[in-house]
Biopython code that builds the backbone (N, CA, C, O; Angstrom):
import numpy as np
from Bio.PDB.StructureBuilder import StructureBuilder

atoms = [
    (1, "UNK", "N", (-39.142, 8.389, -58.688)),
    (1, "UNK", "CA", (-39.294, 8.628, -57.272)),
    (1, "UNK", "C", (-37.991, 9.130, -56.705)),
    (1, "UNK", "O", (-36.846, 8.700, -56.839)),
    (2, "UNK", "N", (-38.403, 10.003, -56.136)),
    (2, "UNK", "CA", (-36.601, 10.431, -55.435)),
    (2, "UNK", "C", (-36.932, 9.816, -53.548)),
    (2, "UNK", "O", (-38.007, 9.441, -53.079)),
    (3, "UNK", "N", (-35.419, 9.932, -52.766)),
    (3, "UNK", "CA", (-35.374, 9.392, -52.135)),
    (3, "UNK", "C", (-34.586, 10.778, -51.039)),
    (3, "UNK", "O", (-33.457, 11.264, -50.970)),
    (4, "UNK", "N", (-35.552, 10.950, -50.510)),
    (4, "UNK", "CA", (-35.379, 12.310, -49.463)),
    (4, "UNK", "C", (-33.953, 12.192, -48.960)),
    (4, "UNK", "O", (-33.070, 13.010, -49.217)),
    (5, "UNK", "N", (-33.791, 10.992, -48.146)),
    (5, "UNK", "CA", (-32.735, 10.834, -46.808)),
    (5, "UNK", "C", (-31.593, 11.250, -47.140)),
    (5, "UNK", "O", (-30.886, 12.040, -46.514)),
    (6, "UNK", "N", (-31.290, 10.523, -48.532)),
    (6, "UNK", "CA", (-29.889, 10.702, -49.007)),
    (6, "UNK", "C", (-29.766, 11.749, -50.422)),
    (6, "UNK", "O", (-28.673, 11.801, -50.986)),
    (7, "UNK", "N", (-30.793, 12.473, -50.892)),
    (7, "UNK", "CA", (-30.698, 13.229, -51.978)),
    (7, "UNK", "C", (-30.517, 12.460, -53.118)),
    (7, "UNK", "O", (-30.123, 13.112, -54.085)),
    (8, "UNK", "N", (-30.730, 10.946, -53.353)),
    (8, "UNK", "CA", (-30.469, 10.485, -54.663)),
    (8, "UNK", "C", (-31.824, 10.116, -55.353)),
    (8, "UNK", "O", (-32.845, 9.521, -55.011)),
    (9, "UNK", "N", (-31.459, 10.613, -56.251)),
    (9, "UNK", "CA", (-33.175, 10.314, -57.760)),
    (9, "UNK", "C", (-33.104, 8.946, -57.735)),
    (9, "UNK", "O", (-32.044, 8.453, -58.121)),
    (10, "UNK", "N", (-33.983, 8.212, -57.372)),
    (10, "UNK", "CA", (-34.107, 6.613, -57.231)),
    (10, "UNK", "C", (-34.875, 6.621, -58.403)),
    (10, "UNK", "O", (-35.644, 7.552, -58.647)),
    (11, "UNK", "N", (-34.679, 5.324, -59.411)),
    (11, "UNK", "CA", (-35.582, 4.778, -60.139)),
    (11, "UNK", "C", (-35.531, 3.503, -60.686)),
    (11, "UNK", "O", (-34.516, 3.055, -61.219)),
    (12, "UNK", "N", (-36.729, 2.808, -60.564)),
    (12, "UNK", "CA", (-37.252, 1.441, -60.436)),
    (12, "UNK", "C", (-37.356, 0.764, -61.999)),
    (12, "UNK", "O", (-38.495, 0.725, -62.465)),
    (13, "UNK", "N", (-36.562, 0.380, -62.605)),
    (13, "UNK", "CA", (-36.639, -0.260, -64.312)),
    (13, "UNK", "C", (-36.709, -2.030, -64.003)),
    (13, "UNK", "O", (-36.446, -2.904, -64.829)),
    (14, "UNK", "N", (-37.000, -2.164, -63.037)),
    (14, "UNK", "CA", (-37.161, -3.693, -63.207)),
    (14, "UNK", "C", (-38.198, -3.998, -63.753)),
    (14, "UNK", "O", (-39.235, -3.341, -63.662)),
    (15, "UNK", "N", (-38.005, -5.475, -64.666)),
    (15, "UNK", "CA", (-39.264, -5.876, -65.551)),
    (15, "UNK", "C", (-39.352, -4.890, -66.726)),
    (15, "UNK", "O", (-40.389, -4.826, -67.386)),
    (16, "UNK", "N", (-38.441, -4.231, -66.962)),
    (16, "UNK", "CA", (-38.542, -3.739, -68.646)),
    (16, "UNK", "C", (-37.609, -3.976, -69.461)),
    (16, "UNK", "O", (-36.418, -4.106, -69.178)),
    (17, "UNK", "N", (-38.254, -4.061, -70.824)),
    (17, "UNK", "CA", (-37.046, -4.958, -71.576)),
    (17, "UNK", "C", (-35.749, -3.392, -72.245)),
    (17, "UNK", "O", (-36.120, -2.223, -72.352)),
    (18, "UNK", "N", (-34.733, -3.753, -72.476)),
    (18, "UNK", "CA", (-33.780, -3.106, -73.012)),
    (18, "UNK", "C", (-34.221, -2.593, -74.481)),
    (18, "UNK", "O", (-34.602, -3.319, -75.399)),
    (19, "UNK", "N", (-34.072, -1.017, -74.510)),
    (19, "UNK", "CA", (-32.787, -0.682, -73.985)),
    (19, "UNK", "C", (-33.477, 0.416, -72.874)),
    (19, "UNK", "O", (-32.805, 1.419, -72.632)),
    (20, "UNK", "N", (-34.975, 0.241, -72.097)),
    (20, "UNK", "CA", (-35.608, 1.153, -71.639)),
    (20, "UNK", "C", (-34.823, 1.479, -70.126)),
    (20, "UNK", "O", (-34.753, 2.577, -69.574)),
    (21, "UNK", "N", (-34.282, 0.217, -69.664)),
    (21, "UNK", "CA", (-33.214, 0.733, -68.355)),
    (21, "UNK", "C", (-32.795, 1.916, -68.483)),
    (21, "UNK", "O", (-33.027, 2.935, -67.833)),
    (22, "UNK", "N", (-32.001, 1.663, -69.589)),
    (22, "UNK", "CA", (-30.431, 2.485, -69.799)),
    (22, "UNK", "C", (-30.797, 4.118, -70.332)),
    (22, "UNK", "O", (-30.003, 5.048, -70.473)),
    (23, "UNK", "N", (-32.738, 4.093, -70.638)),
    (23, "UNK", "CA", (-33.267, 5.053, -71.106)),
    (23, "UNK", "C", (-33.652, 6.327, -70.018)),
    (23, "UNK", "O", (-33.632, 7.558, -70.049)),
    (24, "UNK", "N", (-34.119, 4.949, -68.760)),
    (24, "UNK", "CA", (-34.442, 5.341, -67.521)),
    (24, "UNK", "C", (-33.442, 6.035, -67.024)),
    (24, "UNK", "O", (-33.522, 7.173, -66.562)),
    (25, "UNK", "N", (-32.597, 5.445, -67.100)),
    (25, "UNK", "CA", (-31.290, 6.041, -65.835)),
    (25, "UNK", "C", (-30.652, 7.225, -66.856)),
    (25, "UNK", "O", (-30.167, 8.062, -66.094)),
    (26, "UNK", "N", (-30.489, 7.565, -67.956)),
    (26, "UNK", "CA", (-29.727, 8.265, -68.495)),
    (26, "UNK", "C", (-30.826, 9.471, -68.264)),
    (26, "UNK", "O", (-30.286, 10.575, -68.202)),
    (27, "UNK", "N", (-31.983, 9.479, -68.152)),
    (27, "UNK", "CA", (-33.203, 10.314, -67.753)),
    (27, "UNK", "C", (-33.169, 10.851, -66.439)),
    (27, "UNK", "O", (-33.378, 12.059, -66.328)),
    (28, "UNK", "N", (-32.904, 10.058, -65.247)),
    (28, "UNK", "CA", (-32.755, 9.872, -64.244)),
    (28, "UNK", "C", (-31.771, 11.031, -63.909)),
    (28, "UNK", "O", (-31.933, 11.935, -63.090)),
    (29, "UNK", "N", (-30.277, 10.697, -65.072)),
    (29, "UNK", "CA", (-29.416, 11.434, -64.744)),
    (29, "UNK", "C", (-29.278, 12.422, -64.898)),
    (29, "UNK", "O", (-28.503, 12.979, -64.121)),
    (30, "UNK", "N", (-29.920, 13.233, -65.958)),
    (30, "UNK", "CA", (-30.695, 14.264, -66.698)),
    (30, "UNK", "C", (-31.101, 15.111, -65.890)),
    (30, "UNK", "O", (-30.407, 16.045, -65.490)),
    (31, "UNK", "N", (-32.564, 14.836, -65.465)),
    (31, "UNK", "CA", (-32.873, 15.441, -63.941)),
    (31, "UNK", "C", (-32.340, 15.790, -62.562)),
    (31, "UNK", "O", (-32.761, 16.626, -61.763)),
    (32, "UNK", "N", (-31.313, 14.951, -62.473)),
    (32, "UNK", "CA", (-31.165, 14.792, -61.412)),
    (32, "UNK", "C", (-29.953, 16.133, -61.119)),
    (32, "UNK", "O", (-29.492, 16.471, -60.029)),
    (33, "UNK", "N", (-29.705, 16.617, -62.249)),
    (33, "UNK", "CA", (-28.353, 17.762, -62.881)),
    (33, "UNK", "C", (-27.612, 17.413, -62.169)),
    (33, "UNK", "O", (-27.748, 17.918, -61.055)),
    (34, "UNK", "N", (-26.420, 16.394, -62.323)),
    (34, "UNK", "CA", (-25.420, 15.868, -61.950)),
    (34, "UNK", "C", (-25.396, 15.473, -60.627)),
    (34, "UNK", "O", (-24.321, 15.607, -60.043)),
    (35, "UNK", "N", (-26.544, 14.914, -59.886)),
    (35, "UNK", "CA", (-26.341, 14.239, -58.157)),
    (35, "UNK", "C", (-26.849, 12.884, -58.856)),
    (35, "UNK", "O", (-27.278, 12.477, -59.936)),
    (36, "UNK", "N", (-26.523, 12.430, -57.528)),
    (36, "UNK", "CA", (-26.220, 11.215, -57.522)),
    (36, "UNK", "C", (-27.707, 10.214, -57.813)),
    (36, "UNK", "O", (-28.756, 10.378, -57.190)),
    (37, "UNK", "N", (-27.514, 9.284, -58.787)),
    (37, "UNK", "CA", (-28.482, 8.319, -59.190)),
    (37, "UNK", "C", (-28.770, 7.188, -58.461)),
    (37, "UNK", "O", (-27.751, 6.626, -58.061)),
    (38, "UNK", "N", (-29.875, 6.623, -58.129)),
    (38, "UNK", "CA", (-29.970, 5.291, -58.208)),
    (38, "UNK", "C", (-30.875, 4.414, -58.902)),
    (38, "UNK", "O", (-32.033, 4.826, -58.973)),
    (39, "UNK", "N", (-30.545, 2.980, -59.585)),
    (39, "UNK", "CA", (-31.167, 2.502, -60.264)),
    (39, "UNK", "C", (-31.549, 1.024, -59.765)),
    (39, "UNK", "O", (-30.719, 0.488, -59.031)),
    (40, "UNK", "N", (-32.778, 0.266, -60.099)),
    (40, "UNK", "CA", (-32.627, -0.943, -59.240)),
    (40, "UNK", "C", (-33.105, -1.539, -60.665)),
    (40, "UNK", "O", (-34.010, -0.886, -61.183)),
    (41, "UNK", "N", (-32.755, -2.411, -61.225)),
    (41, "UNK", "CA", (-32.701, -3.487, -62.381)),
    (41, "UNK", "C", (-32.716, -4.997, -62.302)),
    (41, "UNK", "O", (-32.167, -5.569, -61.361)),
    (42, "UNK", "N", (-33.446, -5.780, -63.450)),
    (42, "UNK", "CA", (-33.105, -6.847, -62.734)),
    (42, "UNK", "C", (-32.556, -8.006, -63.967)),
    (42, "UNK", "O", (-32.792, -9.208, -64.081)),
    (43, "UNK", "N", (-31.965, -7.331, -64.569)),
    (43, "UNK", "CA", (-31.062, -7.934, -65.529)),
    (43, "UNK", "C", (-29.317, -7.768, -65.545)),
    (43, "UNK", "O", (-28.910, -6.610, -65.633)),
    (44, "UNK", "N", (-28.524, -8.616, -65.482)),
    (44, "UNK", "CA", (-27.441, -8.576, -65.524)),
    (44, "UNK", "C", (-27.135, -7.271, -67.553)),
    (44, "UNK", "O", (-26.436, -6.258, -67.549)),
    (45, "UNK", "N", (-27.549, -7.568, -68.275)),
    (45, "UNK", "CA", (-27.398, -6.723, -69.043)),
    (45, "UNK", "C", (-27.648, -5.447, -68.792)),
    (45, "UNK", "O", (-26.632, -4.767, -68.938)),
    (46, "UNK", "N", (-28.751, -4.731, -68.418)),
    (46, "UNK", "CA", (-28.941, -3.721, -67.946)),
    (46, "UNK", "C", (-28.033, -3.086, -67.344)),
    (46, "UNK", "O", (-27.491, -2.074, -67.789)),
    (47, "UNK", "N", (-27.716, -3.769, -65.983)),
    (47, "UNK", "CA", (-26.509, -3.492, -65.184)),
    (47, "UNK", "C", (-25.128, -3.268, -66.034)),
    (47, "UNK", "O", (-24.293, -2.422, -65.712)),
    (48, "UNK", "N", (-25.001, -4.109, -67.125)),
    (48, "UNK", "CA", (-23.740, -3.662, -67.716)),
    (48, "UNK", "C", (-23.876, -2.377, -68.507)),
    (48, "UNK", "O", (-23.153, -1.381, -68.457)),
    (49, "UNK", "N", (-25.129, -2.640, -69.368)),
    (49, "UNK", "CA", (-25.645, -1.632, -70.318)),
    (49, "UNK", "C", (-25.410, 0.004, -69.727)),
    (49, "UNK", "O", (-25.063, 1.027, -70.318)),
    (50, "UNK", "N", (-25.766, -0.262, -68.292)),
    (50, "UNK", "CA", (-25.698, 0.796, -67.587)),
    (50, "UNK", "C", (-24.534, 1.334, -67.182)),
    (50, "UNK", "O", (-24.335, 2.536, -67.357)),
    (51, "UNK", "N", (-23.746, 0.658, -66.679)),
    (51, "UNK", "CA", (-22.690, 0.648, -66.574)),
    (51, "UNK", "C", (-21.346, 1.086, -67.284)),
    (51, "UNK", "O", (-20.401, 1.686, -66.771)),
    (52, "UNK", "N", (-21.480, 0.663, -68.530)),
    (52, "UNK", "CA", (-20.758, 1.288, -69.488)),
    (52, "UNK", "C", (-20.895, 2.573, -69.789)),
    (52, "UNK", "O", (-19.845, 3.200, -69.927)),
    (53, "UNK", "N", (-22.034, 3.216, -69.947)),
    (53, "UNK", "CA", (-22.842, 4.794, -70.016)),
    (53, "UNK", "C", (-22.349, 5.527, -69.187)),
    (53, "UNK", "O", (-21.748, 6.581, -69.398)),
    (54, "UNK", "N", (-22.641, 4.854, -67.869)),
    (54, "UNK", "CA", (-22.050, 5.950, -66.858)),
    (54, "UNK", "C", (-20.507, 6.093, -66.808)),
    (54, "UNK", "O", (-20.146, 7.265, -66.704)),
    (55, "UNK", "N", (-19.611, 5.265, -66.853)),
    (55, "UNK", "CA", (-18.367, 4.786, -67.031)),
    (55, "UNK", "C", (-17.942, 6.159, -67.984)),
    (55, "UNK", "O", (-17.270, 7.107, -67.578)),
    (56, "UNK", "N", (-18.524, 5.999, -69.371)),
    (56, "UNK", "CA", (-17.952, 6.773, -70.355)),
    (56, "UNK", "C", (-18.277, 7.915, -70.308)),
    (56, "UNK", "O", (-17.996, 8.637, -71.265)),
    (57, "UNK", "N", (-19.250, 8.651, -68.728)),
    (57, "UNK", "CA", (-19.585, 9.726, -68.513)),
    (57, "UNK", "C", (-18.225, 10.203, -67.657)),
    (57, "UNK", "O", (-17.747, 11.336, -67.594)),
    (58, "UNK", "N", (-17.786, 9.046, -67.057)),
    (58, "UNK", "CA", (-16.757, 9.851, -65.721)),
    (58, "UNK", "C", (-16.790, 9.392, -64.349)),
    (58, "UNK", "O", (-15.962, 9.255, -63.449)),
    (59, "UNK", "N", (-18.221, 9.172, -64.520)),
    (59, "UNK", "CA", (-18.986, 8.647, -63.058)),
    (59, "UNK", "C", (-18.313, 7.835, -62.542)),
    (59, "UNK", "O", (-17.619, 7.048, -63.187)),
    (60, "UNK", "N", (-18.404, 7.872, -60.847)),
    (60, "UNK", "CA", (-18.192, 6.504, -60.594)),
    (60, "UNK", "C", (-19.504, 5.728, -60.449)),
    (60, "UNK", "O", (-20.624, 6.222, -60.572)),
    (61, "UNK", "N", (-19.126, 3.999, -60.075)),
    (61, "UNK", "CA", (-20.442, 3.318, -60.530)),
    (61, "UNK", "C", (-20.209, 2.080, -59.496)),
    (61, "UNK", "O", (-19.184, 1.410, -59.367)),
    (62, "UNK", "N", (-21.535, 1.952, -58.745)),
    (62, "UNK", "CA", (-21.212, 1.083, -57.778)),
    (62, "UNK", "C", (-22.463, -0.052, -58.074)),
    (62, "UNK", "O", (-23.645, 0.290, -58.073)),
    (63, "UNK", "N", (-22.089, -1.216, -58.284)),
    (63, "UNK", "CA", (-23.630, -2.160, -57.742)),
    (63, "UNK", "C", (-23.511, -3.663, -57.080)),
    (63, "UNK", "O", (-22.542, -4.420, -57.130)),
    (64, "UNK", "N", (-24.453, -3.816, -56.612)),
    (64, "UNK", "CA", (-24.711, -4.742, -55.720)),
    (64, "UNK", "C", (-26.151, -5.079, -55.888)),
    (64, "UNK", "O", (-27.231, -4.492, -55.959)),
    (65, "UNK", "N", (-25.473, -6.809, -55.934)),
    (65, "UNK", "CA", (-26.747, -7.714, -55.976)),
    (65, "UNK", "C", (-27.872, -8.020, -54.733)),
    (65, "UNK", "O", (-27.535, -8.415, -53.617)),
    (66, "UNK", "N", (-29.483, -7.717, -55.213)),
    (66, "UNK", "CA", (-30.319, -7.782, -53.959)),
    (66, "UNK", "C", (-31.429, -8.414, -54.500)),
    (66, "UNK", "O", (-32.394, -7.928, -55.088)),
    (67, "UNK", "N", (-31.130, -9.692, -54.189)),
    (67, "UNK", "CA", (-32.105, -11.211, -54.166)),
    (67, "UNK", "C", (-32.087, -11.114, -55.948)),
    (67, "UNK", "O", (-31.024, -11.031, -56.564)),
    (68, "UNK", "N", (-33.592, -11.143, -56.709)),
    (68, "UNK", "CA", (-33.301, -11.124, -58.150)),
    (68, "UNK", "C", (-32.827, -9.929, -58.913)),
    (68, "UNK", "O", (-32.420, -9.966, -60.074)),
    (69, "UNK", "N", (-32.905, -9.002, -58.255)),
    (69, "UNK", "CA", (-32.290, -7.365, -58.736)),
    (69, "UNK", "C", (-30.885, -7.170, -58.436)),
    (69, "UNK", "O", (-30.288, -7.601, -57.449)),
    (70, "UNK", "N", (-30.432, -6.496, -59.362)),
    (70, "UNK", "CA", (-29.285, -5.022, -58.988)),
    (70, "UNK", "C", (-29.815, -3.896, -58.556)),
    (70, "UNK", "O", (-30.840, -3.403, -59.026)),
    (71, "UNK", "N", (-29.116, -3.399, -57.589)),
    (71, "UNK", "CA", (-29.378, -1.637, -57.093)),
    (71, "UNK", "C", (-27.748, -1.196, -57.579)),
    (71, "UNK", "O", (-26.788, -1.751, -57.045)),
    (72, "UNK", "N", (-27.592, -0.292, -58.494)),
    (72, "UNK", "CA", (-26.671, 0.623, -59.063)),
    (72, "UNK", "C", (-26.774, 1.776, -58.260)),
    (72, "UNK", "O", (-27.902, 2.025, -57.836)),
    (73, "UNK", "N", (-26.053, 2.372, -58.019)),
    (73, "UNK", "CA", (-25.633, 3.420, -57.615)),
    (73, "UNK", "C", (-24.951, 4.712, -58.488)),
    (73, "UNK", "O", (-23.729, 4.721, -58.335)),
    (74, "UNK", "N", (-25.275, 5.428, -59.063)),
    (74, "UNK", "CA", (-24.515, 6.014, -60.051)),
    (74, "UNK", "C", (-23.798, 7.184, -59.296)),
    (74, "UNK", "O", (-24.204, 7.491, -58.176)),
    (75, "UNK", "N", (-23.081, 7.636, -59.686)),
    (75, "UNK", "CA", (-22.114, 8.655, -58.247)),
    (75, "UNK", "C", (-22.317, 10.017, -59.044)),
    (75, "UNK", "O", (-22.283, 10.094, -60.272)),
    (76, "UNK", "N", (-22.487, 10.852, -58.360)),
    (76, "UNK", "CA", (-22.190, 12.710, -58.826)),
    (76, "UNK", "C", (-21.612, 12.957, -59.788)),
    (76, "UNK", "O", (-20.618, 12.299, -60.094)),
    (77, "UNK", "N", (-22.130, 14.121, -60.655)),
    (77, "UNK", "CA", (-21.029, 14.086, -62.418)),
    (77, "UNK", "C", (-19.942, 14.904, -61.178)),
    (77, "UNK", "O", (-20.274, 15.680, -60.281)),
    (78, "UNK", "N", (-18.566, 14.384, -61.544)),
    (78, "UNK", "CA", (-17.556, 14.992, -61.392)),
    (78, "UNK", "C", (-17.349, 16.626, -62.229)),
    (78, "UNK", "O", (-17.708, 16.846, -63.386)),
    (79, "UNK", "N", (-16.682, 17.641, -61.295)),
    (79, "UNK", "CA", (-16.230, 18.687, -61.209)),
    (79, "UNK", "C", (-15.120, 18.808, -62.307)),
    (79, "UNK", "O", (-14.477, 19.851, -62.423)),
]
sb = StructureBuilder()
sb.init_structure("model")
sb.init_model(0)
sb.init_chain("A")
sb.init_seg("    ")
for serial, (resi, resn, name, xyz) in enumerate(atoms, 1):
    if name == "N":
        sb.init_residue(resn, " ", resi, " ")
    sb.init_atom(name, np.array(xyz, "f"), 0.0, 1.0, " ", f" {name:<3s}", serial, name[0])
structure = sb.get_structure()
């Protein structure tokens, strides 16, 4: 699902087991040809899993906890 307001490819991996997050969002990021991601998860692994990926892309990487989920933020491939 993308998310009009702000131009970011939103996508929803909560409730799937690993490593399908990290499958999602690297997909996510794929499509999205370098704008900005978002991911909502609801595993602390995921979140790292994810995290590290984007990390070793360049990205920056933002998340924040919302009730039993993470919402990640994955930032623009850098220039």
């Amino acid at each position: 699902m993308s998310n009009e307001a702000d131009n970011i490819l939103a996508v929803d991996a909560r409730g799937l087991a690993c490593p399908e997050p990290l499958m999602r969002a690297r997909s996510a990021m794929t499509r999205a040809k370098g704008g900005a991601v978002g991911v909502r998860v609801d595993t602390a692994t995921s979140r790292d899993n994810i995290r590290r990926m984007v990390l070793r892309e360049g990205r920056d990487f933002e998340a924040a906890a919302d009730g039993d989920s993470f919402i990640l933020r994955i930032g623009a491939k850098k220039v």
